[in-house]
C-alpha positions as CSV (number, residue, x, y, z in Angstrom):
1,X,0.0,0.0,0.0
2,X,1.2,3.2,-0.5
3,X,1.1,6.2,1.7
4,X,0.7,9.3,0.4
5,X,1.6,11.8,3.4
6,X,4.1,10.3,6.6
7,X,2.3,10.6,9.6
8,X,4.1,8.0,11.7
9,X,5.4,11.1,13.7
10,X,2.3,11.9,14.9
11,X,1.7,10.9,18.8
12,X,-1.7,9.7,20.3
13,X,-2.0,13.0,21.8
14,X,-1.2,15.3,18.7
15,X,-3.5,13.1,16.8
16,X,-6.3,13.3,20.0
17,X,-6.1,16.7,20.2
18,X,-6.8,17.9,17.1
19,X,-10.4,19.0,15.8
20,X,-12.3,17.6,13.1
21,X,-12.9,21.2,11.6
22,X,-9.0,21.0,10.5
23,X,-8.7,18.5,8.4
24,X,-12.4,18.7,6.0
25,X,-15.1,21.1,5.8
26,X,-17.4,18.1,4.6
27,X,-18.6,16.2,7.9
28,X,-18.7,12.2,7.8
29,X,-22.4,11.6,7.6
30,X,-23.5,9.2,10.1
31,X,-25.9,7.1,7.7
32,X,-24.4,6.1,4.6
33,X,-26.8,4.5,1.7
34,X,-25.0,1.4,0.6
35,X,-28.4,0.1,-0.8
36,X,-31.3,1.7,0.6
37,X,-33.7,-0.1,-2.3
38,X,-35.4,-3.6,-0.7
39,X,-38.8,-4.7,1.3
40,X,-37.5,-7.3,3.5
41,X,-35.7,-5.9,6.8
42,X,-32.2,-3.8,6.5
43,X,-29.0,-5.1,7.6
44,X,-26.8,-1.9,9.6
45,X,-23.3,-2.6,9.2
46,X,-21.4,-0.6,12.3
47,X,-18.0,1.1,11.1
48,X,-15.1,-0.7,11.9
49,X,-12.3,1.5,13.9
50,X,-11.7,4.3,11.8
51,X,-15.0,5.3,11.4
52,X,-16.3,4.7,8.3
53,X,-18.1,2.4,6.8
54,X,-17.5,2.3,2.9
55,X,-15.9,-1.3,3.4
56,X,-19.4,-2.6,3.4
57,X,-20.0,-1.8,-0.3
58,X,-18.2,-5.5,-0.7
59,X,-20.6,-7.0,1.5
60,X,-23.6,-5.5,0.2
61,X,-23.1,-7.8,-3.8
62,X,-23.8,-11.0,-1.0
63,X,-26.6,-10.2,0.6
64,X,-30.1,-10.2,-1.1
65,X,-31.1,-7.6,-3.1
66,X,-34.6,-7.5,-1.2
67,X,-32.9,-6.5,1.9
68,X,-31.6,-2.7,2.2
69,X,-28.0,-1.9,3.6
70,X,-27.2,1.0,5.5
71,X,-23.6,1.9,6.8
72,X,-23.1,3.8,10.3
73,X,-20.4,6.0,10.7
74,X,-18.5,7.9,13.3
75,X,-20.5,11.2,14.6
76,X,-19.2,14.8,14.7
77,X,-18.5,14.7,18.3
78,X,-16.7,12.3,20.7
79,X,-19.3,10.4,22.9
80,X,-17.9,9.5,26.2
81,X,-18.4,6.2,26.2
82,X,-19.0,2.8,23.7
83,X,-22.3,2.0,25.2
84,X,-23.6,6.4,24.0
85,X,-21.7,5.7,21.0
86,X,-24.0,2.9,20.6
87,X,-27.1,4.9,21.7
88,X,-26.5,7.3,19.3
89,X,-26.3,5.2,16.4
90,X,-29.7,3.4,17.9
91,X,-30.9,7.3,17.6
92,X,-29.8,7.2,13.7
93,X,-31.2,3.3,12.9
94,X,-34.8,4.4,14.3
95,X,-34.6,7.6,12.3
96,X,-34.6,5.0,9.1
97,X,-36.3,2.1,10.4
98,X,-39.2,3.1,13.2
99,X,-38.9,-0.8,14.4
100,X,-37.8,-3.7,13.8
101,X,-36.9,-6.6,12.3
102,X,-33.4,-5.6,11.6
103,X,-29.7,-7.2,11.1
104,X,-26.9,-5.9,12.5
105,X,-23.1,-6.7,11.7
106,X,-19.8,-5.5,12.5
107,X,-16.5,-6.3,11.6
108,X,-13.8,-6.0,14.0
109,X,-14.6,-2.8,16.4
110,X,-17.7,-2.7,14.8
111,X,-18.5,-6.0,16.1
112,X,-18.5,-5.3,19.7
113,X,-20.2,-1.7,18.7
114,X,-23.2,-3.6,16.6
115,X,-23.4,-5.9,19.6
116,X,-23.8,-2.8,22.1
117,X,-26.4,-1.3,19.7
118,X,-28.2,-4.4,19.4
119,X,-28.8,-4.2,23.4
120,X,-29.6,-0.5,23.1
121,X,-32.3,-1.2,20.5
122,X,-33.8,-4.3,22.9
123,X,-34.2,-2.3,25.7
124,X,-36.5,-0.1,23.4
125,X,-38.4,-3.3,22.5
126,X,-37.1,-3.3,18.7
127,X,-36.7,-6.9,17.7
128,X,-33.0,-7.5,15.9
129,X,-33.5,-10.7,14.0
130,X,-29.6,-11.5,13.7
131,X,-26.4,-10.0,15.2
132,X,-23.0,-10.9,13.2
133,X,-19.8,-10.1,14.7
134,X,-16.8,-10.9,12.3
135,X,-13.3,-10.5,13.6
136,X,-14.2,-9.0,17.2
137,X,-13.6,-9.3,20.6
138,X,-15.8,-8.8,23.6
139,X,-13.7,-7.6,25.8
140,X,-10.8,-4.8,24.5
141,X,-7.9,-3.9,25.8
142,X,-5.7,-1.1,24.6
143,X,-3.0,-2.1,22.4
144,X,-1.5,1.5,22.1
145,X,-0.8,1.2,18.3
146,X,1.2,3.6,16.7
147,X,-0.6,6.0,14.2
148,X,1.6,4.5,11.1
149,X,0.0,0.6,11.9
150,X,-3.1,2.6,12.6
151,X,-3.3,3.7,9.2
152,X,-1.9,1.2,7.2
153,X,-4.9,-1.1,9.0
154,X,-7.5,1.3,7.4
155,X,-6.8,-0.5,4.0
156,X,-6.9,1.5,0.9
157,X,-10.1,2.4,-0.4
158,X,-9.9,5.7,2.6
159,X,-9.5,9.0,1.8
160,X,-6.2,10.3,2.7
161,X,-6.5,13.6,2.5
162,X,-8.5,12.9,6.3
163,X,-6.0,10.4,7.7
164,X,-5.3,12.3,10.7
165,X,-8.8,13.1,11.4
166,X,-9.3,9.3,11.1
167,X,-6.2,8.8,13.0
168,X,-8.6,10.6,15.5
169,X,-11.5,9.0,15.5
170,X,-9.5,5.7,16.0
171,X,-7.9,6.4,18.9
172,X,-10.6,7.8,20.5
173,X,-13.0,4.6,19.8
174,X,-10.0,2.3,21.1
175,X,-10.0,3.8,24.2
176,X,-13.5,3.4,24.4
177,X,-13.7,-0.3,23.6
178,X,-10.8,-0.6,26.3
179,X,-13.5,0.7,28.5
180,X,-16.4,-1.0,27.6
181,X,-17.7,-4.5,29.7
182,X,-20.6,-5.7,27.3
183,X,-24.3,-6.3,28.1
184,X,-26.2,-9.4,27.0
185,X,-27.7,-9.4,24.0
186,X,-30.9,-11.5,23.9
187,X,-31.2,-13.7,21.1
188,X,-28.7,-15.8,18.6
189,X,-25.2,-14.6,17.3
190,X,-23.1,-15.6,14.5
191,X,-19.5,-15.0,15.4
192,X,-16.9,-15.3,12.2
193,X,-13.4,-15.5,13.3
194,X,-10.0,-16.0,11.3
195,X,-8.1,-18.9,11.6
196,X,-5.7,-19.9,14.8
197,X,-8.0,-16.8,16.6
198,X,-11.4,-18.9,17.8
199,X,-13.0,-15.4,19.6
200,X,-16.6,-17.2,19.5
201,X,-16.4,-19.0,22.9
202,X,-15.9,-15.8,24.7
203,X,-18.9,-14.2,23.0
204,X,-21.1,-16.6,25.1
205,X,-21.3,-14.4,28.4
206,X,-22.9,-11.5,26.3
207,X,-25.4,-13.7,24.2
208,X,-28.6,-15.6,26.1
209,X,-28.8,-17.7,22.6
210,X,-26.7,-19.8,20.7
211,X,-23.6,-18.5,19.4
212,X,-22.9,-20.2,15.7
213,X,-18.9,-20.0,14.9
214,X,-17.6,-20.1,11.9
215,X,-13.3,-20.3,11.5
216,X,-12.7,-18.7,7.9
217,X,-9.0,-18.2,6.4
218,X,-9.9,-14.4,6.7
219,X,-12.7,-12.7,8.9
220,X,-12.0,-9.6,7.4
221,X,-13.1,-10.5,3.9
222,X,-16.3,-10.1,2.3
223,X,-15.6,-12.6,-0.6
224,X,-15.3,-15.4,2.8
225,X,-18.3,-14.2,4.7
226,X,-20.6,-12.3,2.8
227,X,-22.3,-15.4,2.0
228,X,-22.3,-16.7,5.2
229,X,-24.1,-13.6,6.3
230,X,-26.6,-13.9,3.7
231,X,-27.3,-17.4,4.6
232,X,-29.0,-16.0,8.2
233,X,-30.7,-13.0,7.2
């Protein structure tokens, strides 16, 4: 991958710091349209770490056409906490979708955020017909990352003329999944991990249902489980 600008000199707190309002005047908008066209019930994809969601336009050729797919992405501000985070985007999914059925999915940070909205959204008595976490953890610690390995995990298709602002947002929402002990989601999960990493088992504390594992050569790519998430919802 290539890197346009250096910004492997940038520390957690020079990249904490700064405001969104320096790097684009275009705000991230919190709902993105993957495929808003469908009857059946939408499937949410939750942003993974950086904040946005794009990545989910790869998902969105494997599931059914009939069913809409929305990405949420990171706010304007900096909630205090995973579980407001996940309030918020709660907020946004009702703005679309007045009640259930839903899906939602995450990949990676997203997962344990689509697994926090999922128990925002029960507690307001909206039914989520399936939860998929792919590549995520329950319980997060900080791994204090530097911002170069930060980036360079972002993949490709992001636009670099925001890195540090995403460099921001990153850091931000891994110190809030360092921070964040789970609820219990009530209902079934699919968990989708890579191989030699088995997270599924440790899913089962925050799930009252069955968890269904899958071990894929890749969590992380769509080609692998975008099928598998079809297959559920």
């Amino acid at each position: 991958m290539t890197v346009i600008n250096d910004y492997s000199h940038l520390t957690y707190d020079d990249v904490a710091d700064r405001k969104t309002t320096e790097y684009s005047t275009e705000p991230i908008q919190a709902i993105l349209p993957i495929r808003p066209t469908g009857t059946e019930a939408p499937v949410f994809c939750i942003h993974p770490i950086d904040g946005l969601a794009s990545c989910y336009t790869a998902l969105a050729a494997h599931i059914g056409a009939e069913h809409p797919v929305y990405g949420l992405q990171t706010p304007g501000d900096r909630p205090v906490s995973l579980t407001a985070l996940a309030t918020h985007y709660a907020d946004e999914i009702l703005a679309i979708r007045s009640s259930g059925p839903l899906h939602l999915l995450g990949l990676s940070f997203g997962g344990l955020l689509a697994h926090a909205v999922a128990v925002v959204l029960q507690g307001r008595g909206v039914a989520v017909r399936s939860l998929t976490i792919l590549d995520s953890e329950p319980m997060q610690s900080s791994s204090v990352e530097s911002s170069a390995s930060l980036l360079a995990g972002m993949g490709d298709d992001i636009d670099r003329s925001r890195a540090e602002e995403l460099l921001a947002i990153a850091t931000h929402n891994e110190a809030l999944a360092s921070k964040h002990f789970p609820g219990v989601y009530v209902g079934e999960a699919i968990v989708v991990s890579t191989d030699g990493s088995d997270i599924g088992p440790a899913w089962h504390p925050f799930v009252s249902g069955e968890v269904t594992k899958y071990l894929v050569p890749d969590a992380t790519s769509f080609e692998l489980v975008g099928p598998l998430v079809n297959k559920y919802i």
